[in-house]
C-alpha positions in Angstrom: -16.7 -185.5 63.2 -18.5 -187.4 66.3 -21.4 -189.2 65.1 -24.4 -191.0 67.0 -25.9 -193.9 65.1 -29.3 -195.7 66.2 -30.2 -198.6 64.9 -33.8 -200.4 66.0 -35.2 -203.2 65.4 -38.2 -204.0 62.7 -39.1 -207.5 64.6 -38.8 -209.1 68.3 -38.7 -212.3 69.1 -41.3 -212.5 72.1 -43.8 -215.0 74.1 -43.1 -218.2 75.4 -39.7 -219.6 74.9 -39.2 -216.3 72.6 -40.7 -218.1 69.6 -43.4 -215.7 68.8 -42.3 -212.7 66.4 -43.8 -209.7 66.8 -43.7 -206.7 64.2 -42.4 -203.5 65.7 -44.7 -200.9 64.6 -42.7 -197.8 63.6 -43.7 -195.4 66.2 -42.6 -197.7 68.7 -39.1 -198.2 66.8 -39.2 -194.1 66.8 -39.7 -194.0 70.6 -37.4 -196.5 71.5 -34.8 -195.0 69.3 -35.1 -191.5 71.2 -35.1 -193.6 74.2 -31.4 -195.5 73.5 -30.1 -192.1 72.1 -30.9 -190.7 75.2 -29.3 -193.3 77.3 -26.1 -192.8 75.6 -25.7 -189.3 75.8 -26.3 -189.8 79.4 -23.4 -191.5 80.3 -20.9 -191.6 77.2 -17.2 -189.9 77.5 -17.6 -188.5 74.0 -20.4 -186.2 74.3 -20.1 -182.7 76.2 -23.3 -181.3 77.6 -25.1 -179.5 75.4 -23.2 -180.7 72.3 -24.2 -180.6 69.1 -24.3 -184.2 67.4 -25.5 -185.7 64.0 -27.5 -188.9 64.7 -28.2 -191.3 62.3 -31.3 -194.0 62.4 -30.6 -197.4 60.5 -33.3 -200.2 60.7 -32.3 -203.3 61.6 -33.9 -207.1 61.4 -34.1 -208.2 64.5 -32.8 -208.4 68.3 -30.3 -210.5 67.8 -28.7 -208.4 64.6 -28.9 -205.3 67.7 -27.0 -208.0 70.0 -24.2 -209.0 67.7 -23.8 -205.3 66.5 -22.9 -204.5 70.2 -20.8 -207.3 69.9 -18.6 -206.6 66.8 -18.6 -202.3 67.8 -17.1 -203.7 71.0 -14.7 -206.3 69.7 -13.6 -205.0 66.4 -14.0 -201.2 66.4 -13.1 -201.3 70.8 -15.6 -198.8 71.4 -16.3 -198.9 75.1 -19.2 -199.5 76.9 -19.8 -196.0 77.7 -19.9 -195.1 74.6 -22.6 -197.9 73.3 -26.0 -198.7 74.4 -28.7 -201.9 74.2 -31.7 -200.5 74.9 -34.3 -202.8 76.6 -37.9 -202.5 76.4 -40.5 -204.2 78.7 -43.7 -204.3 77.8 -45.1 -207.6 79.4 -48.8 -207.0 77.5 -46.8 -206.6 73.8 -44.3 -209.1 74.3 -45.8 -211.4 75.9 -43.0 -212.6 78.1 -41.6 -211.4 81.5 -38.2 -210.4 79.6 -37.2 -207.3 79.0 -36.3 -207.5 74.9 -33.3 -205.8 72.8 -35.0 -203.3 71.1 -32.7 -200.6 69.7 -28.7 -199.8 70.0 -26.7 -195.9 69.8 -23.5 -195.7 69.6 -21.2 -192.8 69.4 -18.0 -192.9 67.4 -15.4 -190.2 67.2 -14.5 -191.0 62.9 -16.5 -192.0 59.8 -13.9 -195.1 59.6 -14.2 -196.4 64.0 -17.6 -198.5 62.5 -17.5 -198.7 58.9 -18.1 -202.5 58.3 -20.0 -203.1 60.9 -23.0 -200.7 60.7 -22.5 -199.6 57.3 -24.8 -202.5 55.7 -27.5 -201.5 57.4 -30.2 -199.6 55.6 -31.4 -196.0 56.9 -34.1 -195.8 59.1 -37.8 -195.4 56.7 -36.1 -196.6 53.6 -38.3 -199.7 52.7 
């Protein structure tokens, strides 16, 4: 059974020289969740229009745990780029920085199995 998982991050690294960390608040994790979910289905050869799909929203640490999950989905489970998404958000004013910023990641896998040990360790979305 196809599933989309979404995982955004709790805290950014933003400002000068991306040393300033800045606390996502959660309806900005929310939003930019929608927004990478959306992205995906746009564009991914899994998903039929119209097609019904469970999605699941993990929380992650950071941009950089986003960055290296899009690493390992693509190295270790070889889930194409179609089918995976880094969303970036700009937001000069909250951020600080010219940069756009990692900010959530979807993917879409086909099996329970295609990501177990890679996303699997991350909490769910809201659980504190």
């Amino acid at each position: 059974m196809k599933k989309i998982y979404v995982a955004v991050a709790n805290k950014v690294r933003g400002g000068e020289s991306n040393r300033k960390i800045i606390l996502q608040p959660s309806y900005r994790q929310m939003a930019q969740a929608i927004d990478a979910v959306s992205k995906l289905r746009g564009f991914s050869r899994l998903i039929s229009p119209g097609e019904t799909i469970t999605t699941i929203a993990l929380q992650a640490r950071d941009s950089a745990e986003l960055s290296h999950l899009n690493f390992m989905l693509q190295r270790y489970a070889s889930i194409p780029e179609l089918d995976r998404h880094l969303f970036y958000d700009y937001n000069p004013e909250l951020y600080l920085t010219e940069d756009s910023i990692p900010t959530a990641f979807a993917v879409v896998c086909d099996s329970e199995s295609q990501a177990h040990g890679i996303l699997n360790y991350l909490p769910l979305w809201g659980d504190e």
